[in-house]
N, C-alpha and C positions, 0 to 999 in steps of 0.2 A: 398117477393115481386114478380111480375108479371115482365118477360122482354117481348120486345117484339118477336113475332112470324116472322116464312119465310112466312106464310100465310100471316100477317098482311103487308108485306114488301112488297110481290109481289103486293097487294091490292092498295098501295098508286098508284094512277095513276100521280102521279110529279114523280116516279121516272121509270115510263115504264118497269120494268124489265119482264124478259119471264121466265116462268119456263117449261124446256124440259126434266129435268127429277126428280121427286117428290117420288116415292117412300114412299108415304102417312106421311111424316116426314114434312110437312108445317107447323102443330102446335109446332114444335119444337123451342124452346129458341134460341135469337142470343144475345149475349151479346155484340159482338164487331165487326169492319170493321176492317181487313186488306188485304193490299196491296202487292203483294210481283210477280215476273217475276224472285224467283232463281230456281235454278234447284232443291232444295233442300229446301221445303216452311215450314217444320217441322222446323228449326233454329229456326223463332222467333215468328209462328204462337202461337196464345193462345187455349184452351179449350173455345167451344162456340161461333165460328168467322166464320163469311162470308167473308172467301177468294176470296179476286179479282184479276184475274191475267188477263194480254192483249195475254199468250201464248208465251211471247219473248225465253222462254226456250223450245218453239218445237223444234224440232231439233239436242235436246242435250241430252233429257231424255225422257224414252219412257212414254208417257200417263200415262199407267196404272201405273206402279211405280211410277209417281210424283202424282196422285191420292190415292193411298195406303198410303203414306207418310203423305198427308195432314190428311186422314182420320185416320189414328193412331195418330196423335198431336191430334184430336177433332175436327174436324171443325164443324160448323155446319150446310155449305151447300157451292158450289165454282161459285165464280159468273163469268161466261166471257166475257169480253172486247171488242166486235167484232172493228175493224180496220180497217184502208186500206192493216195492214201488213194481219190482219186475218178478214176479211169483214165474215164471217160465222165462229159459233162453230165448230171446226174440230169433227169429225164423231168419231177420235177414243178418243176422250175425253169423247165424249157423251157414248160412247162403257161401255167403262171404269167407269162411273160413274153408270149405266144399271146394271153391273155385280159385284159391289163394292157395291152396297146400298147408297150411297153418292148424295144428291140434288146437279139439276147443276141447272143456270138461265143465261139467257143470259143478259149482258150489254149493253143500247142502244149504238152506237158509240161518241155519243153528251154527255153520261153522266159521269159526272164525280166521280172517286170513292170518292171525299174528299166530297162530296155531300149524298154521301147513307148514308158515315158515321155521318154524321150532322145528317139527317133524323132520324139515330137511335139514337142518343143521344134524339133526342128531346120526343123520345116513352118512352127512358130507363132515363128516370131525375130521380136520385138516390141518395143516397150515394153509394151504391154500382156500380152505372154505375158508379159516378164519380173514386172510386178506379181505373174499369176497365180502363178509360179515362187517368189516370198515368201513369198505367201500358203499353199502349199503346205509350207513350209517351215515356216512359224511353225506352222499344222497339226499339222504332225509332232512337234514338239518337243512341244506343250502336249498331245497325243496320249500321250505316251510321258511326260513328267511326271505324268500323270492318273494313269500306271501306279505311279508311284511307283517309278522306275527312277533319278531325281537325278540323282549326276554322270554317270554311266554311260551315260543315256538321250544327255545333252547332247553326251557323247564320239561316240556312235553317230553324231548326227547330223553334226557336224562332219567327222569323217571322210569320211561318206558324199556331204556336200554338197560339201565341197572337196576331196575326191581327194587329201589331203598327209595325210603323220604328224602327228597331232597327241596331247599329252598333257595332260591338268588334274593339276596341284599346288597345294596348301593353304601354310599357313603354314611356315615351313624350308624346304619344298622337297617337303616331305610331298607324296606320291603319294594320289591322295583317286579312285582306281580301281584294280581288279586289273592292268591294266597300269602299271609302273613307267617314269620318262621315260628317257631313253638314258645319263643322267649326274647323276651326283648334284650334282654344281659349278652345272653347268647349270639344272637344278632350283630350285639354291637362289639361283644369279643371277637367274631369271624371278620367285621369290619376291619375291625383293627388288625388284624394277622393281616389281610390281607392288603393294607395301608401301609402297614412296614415289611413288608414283602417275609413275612414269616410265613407260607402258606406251601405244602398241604400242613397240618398240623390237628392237635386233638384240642378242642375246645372245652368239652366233659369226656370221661369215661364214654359218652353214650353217643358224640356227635363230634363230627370232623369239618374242617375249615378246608377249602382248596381255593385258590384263584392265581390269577397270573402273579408274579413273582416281577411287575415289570412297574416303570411308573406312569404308562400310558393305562395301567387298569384301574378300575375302582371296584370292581364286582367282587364278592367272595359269595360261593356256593357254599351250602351248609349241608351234609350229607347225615342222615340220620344211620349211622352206625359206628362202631369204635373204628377209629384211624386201624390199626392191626387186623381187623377183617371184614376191610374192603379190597374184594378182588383184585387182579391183577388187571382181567376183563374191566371190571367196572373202574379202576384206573384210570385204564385207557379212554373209554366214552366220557371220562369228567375230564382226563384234560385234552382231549378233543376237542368237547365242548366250549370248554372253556375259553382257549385260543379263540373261538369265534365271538366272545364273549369281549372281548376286545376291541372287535368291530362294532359292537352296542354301544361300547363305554364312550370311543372314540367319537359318533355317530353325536352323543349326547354331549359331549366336551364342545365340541364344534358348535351346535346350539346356543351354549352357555356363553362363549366369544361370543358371539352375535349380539346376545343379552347384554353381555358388559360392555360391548363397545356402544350399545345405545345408550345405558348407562352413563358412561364418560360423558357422552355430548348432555345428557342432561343437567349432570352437575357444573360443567363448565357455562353453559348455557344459564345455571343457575347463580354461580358464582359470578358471572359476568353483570348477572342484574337483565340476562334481556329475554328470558321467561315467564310471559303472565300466568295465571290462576288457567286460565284453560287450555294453554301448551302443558302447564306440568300437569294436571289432568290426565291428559291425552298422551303425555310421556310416561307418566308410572304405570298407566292401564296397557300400555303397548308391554310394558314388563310382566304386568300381572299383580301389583300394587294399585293403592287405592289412594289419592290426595287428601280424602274426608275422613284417614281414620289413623290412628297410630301409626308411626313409624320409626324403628331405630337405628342409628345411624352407630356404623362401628368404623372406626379410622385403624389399621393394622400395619404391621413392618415385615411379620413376617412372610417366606418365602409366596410368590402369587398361586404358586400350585397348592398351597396351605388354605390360600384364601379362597381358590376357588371350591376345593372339595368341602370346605367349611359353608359355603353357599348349596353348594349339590346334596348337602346333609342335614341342612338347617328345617326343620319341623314345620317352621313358617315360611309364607311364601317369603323368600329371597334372591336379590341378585349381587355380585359382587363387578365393580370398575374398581382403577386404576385412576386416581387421580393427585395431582401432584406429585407423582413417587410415591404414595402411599396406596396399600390398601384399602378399598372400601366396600363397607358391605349394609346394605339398605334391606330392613328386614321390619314384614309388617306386621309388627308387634309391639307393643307399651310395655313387656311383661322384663322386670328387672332380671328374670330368669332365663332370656332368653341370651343375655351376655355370658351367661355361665355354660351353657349348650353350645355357642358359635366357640369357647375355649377351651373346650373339650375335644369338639371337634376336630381342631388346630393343633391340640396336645396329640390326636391321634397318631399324629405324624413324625412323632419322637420332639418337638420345638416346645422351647417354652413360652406361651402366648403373651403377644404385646398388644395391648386395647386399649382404645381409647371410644370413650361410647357417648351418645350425644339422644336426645327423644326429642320428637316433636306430636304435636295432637294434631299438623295438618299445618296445609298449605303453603307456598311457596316460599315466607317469609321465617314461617318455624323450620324449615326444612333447611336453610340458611342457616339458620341460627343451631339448628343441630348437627351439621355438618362443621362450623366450625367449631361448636362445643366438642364433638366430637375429636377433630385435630390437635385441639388444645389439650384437651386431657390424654391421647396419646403421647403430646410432649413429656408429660409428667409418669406415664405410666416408662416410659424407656430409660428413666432416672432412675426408676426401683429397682428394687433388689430382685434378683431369680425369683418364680414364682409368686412373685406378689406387682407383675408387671399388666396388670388390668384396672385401668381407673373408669369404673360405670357412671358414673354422669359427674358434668364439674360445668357449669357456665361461668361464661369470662368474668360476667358479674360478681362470682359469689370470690373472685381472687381476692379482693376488699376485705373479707372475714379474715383471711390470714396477715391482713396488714398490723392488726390490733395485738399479735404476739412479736411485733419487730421494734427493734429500739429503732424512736424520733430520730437520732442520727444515723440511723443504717438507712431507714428512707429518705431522708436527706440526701444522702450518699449516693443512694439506687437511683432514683430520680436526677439526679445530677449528669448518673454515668450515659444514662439512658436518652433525658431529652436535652441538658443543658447545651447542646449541637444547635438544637434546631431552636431553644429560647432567645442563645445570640446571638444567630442569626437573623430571628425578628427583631428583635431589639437594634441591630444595626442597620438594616434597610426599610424597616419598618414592614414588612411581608405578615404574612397571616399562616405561616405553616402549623404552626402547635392549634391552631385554632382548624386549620383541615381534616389535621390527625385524628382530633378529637372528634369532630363530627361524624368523620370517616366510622371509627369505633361505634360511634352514637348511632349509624345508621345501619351498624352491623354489617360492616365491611360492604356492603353494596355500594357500588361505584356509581350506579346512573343515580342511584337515590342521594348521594350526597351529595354530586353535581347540581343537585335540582335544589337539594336544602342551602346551597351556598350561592347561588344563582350564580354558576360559574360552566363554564362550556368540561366537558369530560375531558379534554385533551388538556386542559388548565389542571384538571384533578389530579390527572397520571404524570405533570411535569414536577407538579408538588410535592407528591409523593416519593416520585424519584431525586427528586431534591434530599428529600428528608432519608432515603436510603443512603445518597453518598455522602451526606452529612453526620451518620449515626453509623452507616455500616449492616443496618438491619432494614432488611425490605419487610415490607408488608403482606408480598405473597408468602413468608415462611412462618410455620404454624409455632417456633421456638419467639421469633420475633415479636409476633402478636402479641402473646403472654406476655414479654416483655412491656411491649408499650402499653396493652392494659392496666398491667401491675402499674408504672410509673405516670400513668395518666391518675391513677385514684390517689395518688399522693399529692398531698395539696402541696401549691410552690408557693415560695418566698421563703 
């Protein structure tokens, strides 16, 4: 095949270009337009390219090296930009191109390079331009990634490559750019397609959904024109895109680990009892949470990849760990509605959500006490029925209210089955277990604080304890247990 010529290009009179130094190489092949002002134009130039640069790297490399450079990659002629920064070809580029064998041509200031480069697609309609035209593309991207521009760089390109409205959304619907998509519904339908791996697909008549089809993605592109006609071209450049789109998602997943493994130590660290008021401080701020203000505490079963895209979606700031085998998700908000949003989220995934939710207005001992409120009413939400397995707030306390609908002898009974272990075995050594238990409870399961209310060494608490697990059967660390021993601790004995 024929591409076309520098000759043929300087000739089009739509694009005015000058040629000031030729070097009898006019008949020579261009196969491609690039754009590039680094100092260093050999990175991503190709073989066979009319380099355009406006000169923003005068000043940092001298002419003829950044001329040498280009012409060792291949170019096949360098076009310049004149401006108001550079209103004339500087002398020592023309020098340099004179003494190097290298075509220069001047750029009118009015023309645009995304324009030369059209012009030549439309001399070089190929199969083979169209490769070059990939390659080109895939260029640009990994160009603009290098920059460390992410979602942003990827939107630039789609835009520019496909000429339609396009928008990137994250998990919910979340907008993961300064521009926001045209609909929040919208949004969070393209989410979802591309949550349950239904994607490309039609969202409206008017707007398409595309994203990887994979479950390392979370991203869906939202394309403003009907699914049926969008190019075969513009196809390609979105799942192009998209593929790298991967690397973002992955990039921010990794992140998120990090988060939740500080996470873990915090609640462990919390549950342990050996976290003051200015370790958790300095622990939720290292998250992005705040000790002095609301926080909700959700205990979950389902799957961890549920829980975390349920944290990467959630409106407020959020992190999700792993603790005890459960889900959890620490989210700084008071607002009853924000259980119904983390279950949403959760549902995105085709599952049907199990919660258990807990609040605190602050600090280290509420936080305690919401985390196991939180556990505990997950107990009870995994009893329910399909769809109605979300229980929003239950303190251990308030289990007392439902003693008053139970017959005197069923508490009797429950009570029996539960502590009469560990009553006769006070009663025959005279030990003080049901009296640990209790305190234990009383001081909301923290272990160094009860030790201290019983004036007893902590390795005395944990021998106790484990007394009263192989004596009952039910340990203290399980969140089914607790509710147990609550419940038969408020039933009065005798």
């Amino acid at each position: 095949m024929s591409f076309c010529t520098l000759a043929k290009l300087a000739a089009d009179p739509s694009l005015r270009l000058r040629v000031l130094v030729s070097h009898g190489k006019l008949d020579e092949a261009v196969r491609g337009v690039h754009g590039s002002d680094l100092e260093h134009p050999a990175q991503y130039v190709l073989p066979g390219e009319l380099l355009l640069t406006n000169g923003l790297w005068l000043g940092q490399v001298d002419p003829r090296r950044w001329v040498e450079e280009a012409r060792a990659a291949g170019v096949a002629a360098i076009g310049y930009g004149v401006s108001n920064f550079s209103p004339v070809v500087p002398g020592e580029l023309i020098e340099a191109c004179q003494e190097l064998g290298t075509v220069l041509v001047e750029v009118p200031e009015d023309m645009s390079f995304s324009t030369i480069g059209e012009r030549l697609l439309e001399h070089n309609h190929s199969e083979v331009a169209s490769v070059r035209l990939q390659l080109t593309r895939l260029r640009r991207l990994l160009q603009d990634l290098a920059r460390g521009e992410g979602h942003g760089a990827v939107l630039d390109l789609l835009r520019r490559e496909t000429r339609l409205p396009v928008w990137l959304v994250g998990p919910g619907g979340r907008s993961l750019t300064t521009e926001p998509p045209p609909d929040d519904r919208v949004a969070r339908a393209a989410a979802r397609a591309a949550r349950c791996g239904e994607v490309p697909c039609a969202i409206t008549p008017e707007l398409s959904a595309f994203g990887v089809a994979d479950a390392l993605s979370t991203t869906a592109v939202i394309v403003g024109a009907p699914l049926a006609e969008i190019s075969d071209d513009a196809r390609l450049v979105i799942e192009q895109a998209t593929a790298y789109l991967v690397l973002e998602d992955t990039r921010q997943r990794e992140h998120e680990t990090l988060r939740s493994r500080m996470a873990e130590e915090l609640l462990q660290l919390l549950t342990d009892g050996e976290l003051g008021h200015r370790g958790l401080g300095a622990r939720l701020g290292a998250l992005g949470l705040r000790a002095d203000a609301e926080l909700s505490v959700l205990a979950c079963s389902n799957s961890p990849r549920d829980v975390v895209y349920a944290a990467m979606g959630c409106p407020a700031p959020c992190v999700s760990a792993t603790h005890r085998g459960l889900g959890v998700l620490l989210v700084q908000s008071g607002s009853e509605a924000i259980v119904d949003t983390i279950a949403e989220l959760i549902r995105d995934g085709g599952d049907d959500p199990v919660l258990g939710a807990g609040r605190t207005s602050g600090g280290g001992n509420g936080l305690r006490r919401a985390l196991a409120e939180a556990i505990s009413a997950h107990q009870l939400a995994r009893s329910a029925l399909p769809g109605e397995r979300v229980v929003r707030r239950l303190e251990v306390g308030s289990h007392r209210l439902l003693l008053d609908f139970v017959d005197a002898d069923v508490l009797r009974a429950y009570r029996e089955t539960v502590l009469g272990a560990i009553e006769r075995w006070d009663d025959e050594r005279g030990s003080q277990l049901l009296e640990t238990l209790a305190a234990f409870f009383a001081n909301n399961c923290h272990w160094r604080k009860t030790a201290a209310a019983l004036h007893i060494h902590h390795n005395t608490l944990h021998y106790r304890l484990d007394k009263i697990a192989q004596l009952t059967g039910r340990s203290v660390d399980s969140a089914e247990s607790r509710v147990d021993f609550a419940l038969a601790l408020a039933i009065p004995g005798g």
